[in-house]
N, C-alpha and C positions, 0 to 999 in steps of 0.2 A: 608693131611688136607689143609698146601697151594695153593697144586693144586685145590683142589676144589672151594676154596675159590676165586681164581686168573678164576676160571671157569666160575664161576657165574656174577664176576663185569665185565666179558668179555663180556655176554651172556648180561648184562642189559645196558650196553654201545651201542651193537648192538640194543638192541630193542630201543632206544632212541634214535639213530644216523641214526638207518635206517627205523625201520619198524615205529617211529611215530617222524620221523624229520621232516617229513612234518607240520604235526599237530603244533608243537612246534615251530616251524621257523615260522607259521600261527602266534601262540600266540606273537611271537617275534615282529612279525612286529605291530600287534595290540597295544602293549604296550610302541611301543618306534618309530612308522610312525605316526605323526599328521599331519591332514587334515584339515587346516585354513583357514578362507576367507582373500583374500587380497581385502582392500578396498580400492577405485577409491577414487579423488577428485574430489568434486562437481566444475561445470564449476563455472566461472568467472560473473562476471557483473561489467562490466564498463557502465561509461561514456561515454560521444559525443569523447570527445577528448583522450579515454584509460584512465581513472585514476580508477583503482581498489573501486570498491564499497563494493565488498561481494567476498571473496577468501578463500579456503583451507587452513588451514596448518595441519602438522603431531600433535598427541598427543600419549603418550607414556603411555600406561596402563596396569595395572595388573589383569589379568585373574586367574581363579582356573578353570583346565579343571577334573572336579569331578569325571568323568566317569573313570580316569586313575586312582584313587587311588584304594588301592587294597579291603580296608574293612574300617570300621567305626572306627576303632583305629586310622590308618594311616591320615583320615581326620579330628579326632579331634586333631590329633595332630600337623596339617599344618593347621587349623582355630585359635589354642592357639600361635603359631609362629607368626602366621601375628596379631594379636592381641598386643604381645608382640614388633614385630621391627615396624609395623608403624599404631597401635592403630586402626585398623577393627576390630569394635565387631560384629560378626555373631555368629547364633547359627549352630552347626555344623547336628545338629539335622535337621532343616530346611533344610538344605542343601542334604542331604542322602535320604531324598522325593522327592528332586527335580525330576520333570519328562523329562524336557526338555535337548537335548542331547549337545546345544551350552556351550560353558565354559562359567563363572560365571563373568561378571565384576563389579571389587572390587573397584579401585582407579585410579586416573589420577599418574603418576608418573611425577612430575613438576621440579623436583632438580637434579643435577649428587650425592649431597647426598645420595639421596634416590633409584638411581638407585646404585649406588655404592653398597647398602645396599643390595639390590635384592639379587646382583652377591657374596655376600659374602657371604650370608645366602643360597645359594638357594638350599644348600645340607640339610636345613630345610623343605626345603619349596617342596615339589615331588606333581606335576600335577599343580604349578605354573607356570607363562610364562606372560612374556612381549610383548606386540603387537602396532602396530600404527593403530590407526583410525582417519581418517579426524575431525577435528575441524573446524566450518564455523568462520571467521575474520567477521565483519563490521567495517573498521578503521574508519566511521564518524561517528558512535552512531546514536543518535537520528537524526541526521540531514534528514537524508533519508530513516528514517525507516517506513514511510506506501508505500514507493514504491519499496523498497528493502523485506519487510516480515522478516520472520523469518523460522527457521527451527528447527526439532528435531525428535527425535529416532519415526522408523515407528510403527503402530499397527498393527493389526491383518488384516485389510482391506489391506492397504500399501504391507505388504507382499504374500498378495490376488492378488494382483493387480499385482503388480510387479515381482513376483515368485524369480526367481533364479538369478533376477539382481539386488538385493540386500539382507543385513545381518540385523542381528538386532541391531548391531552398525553403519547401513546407517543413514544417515540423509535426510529425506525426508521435501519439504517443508509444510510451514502450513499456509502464508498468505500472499498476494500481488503478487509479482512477481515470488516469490519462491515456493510459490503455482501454480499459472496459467501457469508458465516453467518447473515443476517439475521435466514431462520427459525426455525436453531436456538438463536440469542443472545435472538430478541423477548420467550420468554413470552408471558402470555396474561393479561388484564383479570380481576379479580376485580370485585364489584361489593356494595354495600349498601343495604339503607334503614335510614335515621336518622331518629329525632324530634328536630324543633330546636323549641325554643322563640320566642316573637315577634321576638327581635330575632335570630333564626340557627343561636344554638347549639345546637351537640349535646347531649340532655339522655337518650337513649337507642338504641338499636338492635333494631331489628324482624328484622334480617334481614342475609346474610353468605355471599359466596361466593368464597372463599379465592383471590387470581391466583396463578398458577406460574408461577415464576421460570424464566428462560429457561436453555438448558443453557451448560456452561463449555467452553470453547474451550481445547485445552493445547496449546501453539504450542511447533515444533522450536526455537525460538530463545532463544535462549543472550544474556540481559539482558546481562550483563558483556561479551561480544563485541561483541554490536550498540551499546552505550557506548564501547567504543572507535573500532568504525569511524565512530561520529559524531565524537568528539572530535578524532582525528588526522585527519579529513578538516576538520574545520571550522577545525583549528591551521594546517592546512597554507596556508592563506590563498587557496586556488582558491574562484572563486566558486561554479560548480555542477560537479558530478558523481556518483558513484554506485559504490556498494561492494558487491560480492556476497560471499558466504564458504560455501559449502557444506560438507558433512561427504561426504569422497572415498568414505566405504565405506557409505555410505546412502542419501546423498540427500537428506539434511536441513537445510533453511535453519537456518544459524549466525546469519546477518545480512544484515539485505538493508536497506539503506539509499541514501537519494538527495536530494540537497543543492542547493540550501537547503532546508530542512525550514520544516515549521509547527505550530502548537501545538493541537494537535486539542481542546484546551481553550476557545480563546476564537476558534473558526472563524468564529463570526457577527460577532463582534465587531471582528473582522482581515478580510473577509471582502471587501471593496474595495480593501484595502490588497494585499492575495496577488493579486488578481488580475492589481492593474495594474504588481507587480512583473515588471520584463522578463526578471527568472530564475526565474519560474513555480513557486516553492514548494510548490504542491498538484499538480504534475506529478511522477511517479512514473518515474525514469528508469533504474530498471532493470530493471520491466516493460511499461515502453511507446515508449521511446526506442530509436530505430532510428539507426545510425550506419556508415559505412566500417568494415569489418573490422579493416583494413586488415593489415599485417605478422603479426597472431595468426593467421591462417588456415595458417600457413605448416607447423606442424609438421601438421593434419591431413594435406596435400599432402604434405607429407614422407613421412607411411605408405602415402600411395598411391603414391606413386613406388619408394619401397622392394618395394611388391606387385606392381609392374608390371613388374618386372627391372632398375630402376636400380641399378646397386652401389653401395655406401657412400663409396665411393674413386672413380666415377666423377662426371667434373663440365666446368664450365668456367671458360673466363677470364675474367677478369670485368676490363675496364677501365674502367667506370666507366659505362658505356651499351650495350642491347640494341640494334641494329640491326634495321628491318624495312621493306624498302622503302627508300624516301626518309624515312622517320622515325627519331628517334633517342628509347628509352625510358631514361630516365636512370636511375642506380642513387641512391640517396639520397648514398652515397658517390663525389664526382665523379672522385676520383682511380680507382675501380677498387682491386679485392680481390685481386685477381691470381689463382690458382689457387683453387676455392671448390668444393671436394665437398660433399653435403646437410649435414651435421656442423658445416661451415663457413658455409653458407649461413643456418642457424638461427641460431646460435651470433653471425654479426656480422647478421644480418637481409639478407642481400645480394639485391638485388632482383633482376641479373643472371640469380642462376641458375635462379630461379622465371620469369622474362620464358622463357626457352630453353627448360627442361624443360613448360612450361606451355603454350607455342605449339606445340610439335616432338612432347610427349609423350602432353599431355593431352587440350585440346580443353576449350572451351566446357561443352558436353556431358557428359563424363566428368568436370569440376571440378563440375557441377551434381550427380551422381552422387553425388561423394565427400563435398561440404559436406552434403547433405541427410541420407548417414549418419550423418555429426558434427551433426545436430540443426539444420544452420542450415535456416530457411524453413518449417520444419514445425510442424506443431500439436502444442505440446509438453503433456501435460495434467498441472497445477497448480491448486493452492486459490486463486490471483486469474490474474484473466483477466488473459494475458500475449500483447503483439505478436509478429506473426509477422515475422522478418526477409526479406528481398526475394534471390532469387538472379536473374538475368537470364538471358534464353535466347535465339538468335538467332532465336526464333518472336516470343517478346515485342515486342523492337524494332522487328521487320516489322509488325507490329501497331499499338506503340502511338506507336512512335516516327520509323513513316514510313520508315525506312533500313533497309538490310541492315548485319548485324554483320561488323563489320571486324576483321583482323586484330588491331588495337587494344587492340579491345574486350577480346578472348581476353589479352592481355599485360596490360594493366591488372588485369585479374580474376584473373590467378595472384597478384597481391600482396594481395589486396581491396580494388582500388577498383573505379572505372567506377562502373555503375549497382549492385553489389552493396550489401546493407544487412543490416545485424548486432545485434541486442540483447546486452545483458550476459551475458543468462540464457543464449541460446546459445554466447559464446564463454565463458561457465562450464563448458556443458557440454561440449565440445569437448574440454576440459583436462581433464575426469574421465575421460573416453576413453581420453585418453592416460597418463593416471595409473594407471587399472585396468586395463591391455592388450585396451582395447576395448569394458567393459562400462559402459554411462551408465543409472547407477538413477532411477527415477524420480525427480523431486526434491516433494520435502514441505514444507509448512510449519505443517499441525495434525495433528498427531498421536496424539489423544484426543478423545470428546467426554464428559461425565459431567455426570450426575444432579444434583439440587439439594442429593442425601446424598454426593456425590463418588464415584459405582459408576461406573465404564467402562459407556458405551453399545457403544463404536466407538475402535478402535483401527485405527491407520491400519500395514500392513504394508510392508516394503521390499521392490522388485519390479525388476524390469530393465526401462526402457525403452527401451533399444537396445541393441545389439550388434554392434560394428563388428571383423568379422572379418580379419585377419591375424596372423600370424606375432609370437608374444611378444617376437623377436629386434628385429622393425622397430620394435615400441613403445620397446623398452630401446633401441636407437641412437636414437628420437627424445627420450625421455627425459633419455639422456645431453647431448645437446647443449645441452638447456636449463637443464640445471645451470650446463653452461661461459656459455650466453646470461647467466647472474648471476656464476659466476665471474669470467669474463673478458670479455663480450660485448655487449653493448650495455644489458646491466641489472646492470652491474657496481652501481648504486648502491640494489638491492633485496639486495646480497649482505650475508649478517648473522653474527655470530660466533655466536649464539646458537639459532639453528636454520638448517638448511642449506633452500635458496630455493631451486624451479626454477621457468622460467616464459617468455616471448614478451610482448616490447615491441609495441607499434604505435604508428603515428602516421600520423593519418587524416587524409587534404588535406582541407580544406573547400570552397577555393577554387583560379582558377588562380594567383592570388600562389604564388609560390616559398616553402617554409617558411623556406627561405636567409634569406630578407630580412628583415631586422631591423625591431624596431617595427613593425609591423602592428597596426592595429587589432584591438582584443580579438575582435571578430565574424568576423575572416577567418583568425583563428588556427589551425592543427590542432590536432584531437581528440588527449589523448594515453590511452592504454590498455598495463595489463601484465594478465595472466593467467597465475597459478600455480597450484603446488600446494608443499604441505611437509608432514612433512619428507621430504625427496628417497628416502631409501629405501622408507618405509615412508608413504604420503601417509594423512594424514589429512583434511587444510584443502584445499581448492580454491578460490583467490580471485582476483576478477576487480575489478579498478579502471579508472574507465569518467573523466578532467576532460576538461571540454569545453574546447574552446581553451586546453589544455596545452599545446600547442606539440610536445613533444615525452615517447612513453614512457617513455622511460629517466630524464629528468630531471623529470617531473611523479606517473608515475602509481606507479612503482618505489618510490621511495621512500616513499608511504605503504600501498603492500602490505607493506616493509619491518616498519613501524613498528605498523603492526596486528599483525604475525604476533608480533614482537618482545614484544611486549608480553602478546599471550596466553601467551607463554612463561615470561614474567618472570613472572606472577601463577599460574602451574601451572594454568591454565584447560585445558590440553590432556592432562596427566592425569587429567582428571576423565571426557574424552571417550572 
């Protein structure tokens, strides 16, 4: 009887060892080989000078790979564990539906506490597993954050797109830079199998395919600038508006900032909070905000009236209102400027004389001509997608607005209002124009891209993207006057001991309130705007300052182009450039 006995556990040994050891060695390795993504770090973005703007670090998380557990006992019994050592409430129910074959991420593991906790329990815890996944850093917050974006977990599209060069704990971008770089910041999934033993853990490696870190981004901007234009914008106490700073002899964003900011760090977690703020924090307003010109358009028209045969010394009266018709176009100054040749008219911003030369000289038409030289309305091309400003035409309004264009219309529009609309970015560029006697370089804001060894892939060259042809003489008289517009002129409070300021106030009506009238509610306030350059002989800086219901240029926006330039001066930031 023990022989038989001893026969049979012989007989079922063989068949388990030989005729379905395959089978079960199959099963073997199914249950105790996983196949994990290893995920790459997202490339870099620095600064002009190297300084880390947006970088990787590891994060330390807790997975349930569901598919390994054996039955729905086993999994409610490792959902009620983790429940119990670090407070995950899931239903285990949920889970047993799940269709998707990726493990389940539960928690960041932040503490050696907690990790400690893992490894002591983890003969609880069977189809748990710890992994690293990239975490995007922004070490300045809000300071840089409409040119840096933000990033987070891909969708359905992202993993369309991307296929097999990323997981679904990549981080894909979602706005600015992070966005328009995506491909070359992503990288690419490495991937492993591991031996875990019964309760998870890793007790070996079969197998290893290295990810590649995505490339480094080396951005024209200038950390130390772009901290200023946060700081003095944010001191100054205006709720929202917008700082450009371009380099006059390149093209290269200094700083491009837009207020109130947000903290590209805790976007999910602020992520209700930004939205329902009614000064729009993740709005990006000085590549997507469209505004009245208003008064800055004046010295382009200045050059065109200069090319068109107006003399420097010819001009008119200016009593304080355009006459046309039965309507009366008022000068911001009700008293009237009295005698105002173009020199004059820049210099005190006189509406008068732009209303005369504008209706008499130019035309509709011919002002459409000369703004689209100066960059306004056109498809300007940049490394983040940037609004186009709006010009109007007397074809448009037949169109869209039902009426013929009115004599009006033409007078409104030589100051820029009416239906005309403007971004930062063009009246930036506008003001390189007139800085460089006509020549507008492309504008940059990545200027490198390099290796995961730091070798230049791609270097970004300086190029002209327009060229606004006249006479070096009509640039230098418009030039001239907007020194005197800071000397003495309506931006006397941008004029600084410390670097010499030239530059054009505006203030852009929002509404029909009169800006006269006092107290107005903050939303019916004018736009105030200054756009310069410095220093006045030899321009390096081109900066355009954009508050929204400032009220007024001279008194809102002047003063912290002031204080920005002042300040890169004071800390030698502009010999370095």
């Amino acid at each position: 009887m023990g022989f038989i006995a001893y026969c049979i556990v012989l007989l079922r040994l063989f068949y388990l060892q030989v005729l379905k050891g395959g089978h079960y060695k199959e099963l073997a390795q199914k249950n105790y080989v996983r196949k994990r993504l290893v995920y790459p770090q997202r490339g870099d973005i620095l600064d002009r000078k190297g300084e880390k703007l947006a970088y990787d670090t590891p994060r330390y998380m807790l997975f349930l790979d569901h598919q390994k557990l054996r039955d729905g006992g086993d999994l409610k019994g490792v959902v009620d564990n983790l429940r119990e050592l670090f407070g995950i409430s899931i239903d285990h129910e949920s889970i047993k539906k799940r269709k998707a074959v990726e493990p389940l991420l539960f928690m960041e593991i932040k503490s050696q506490e907690d990790l400690d906790k893992f490894y002591n329990h983890s003969y609880k815890l069977p189809g748990v597993f710890i992994n690293t996944v990239p975490s995007r850093t922004y070490p300045h917050g809000e300071v840089c954050a409409h040119v840096l974006g933000y990033v987070a977990y891909p969708t359905e599209n992202h993993i369309q797109k991307y296929k097999d060069e990323i997981g679904p704990q990549s981080l894909v971008g979602v706005q600015a830079l992070e966005r328009s770089f995506d491909g070359d910041l992503l990288g690419k999934v490495g991937a492993e199998e591991v031996m875990v033993n019964a309760v998870g853990r890793v007790v070996g490696k079969l197998d290893y395919v290295e990810p590649e870190k995505g490339k480094t981004l080396v951005t024209t901007l200038d950390l130390r600038i772009q901290r200023i234009a946060y700081e003095v914008f944010r001191d100054s106490g205006h709720k929202a508006g917008a700082v450009l700073i371009l380099d006059a002899r390149t093209g290269e964003v200094l700083a491009l900032m837009s207020y109130p900011s947000f903290d590209p760090n805790r976007v999910s977690e602020f992520w209700e909070h930004y939205n329902e703020d009614k000064f729009k924090p993740l709005f990006n307003r000085v590549t997507s905000a469209r505004y009245p010109p208003a008064s800055v358009i004046k010295p382009a028209l200045g050059v065109a009236l200069l090319e068109r045969g107006i003399s420097a010394k010819e001009g008119v009266l200016c009593k304080g209102s355009f006459e046309l018709g039965n309507r009366s176009f008022f000068c911001w100054n009700r008293s009237g400027h009295g005698w105002v040749n173009l020199h004059r008219a820049i210099k005190d911003s006189c509406d008068t004389y732009f209303y005369h030369y504008g209706y008499y000289k130019l035309g509709p038409r011919e002002m459409e001509r000369i703004l689209r030289q100066f960059s306004y309305g056109e498809e300007v091309p940049f490394d983040l997608p940037l609004q186009k400003g709006f010009i109007p035409t007397p074809e448009w309004k037949k169109s869209k607005v039902k009426e013929p264009w009115y004599g009006g219309d033409t007078v409104n529009m030589s100051i820029g209002q009416g239906f005309l609309k403007s971004t930062l970015f063009e009246q930036g560029l506008m003001m390189m124009a007139i800085a460089n006697n006509g020549v507008i370089y492309r504008p940059l804001l990545v200027k490198e891209k390099r290796d995961v060894n730091g070798h230049a892939l791609w270097r970004a060259q300086r190029s002209v993207y327009k060229l606004v042809r006249a006479k070096p003489e009509h640039f230098a008289l418009v030039r001239e006057a907007l020194r005197d517009v800071v000397r003495s002129g309506t931006a006397v409070s941008a004029s600084s001991s410390i670097v010499e300021i030239a530059g054009k106030t505006g203030t852009a009506q929002v509404s029909a309130h009169s800006a006269r009238k006092k107290h107005l509610p903050y939303h019916l306030r004018d736009h105030a705007w200054f756009v310069g350059f410095a220093p006045y002989r030899d321009p390096i800086f081109v900066i355009g300052v954009l508050v929204e219901h400032g009220v007024s240029g001279g008194s809102a926006a002047a003063p912290i182009a002031r204080k920005i330039l002042e300040r890169i001066y004071m800390e030698g930031i502009h010999k370095e450039l």
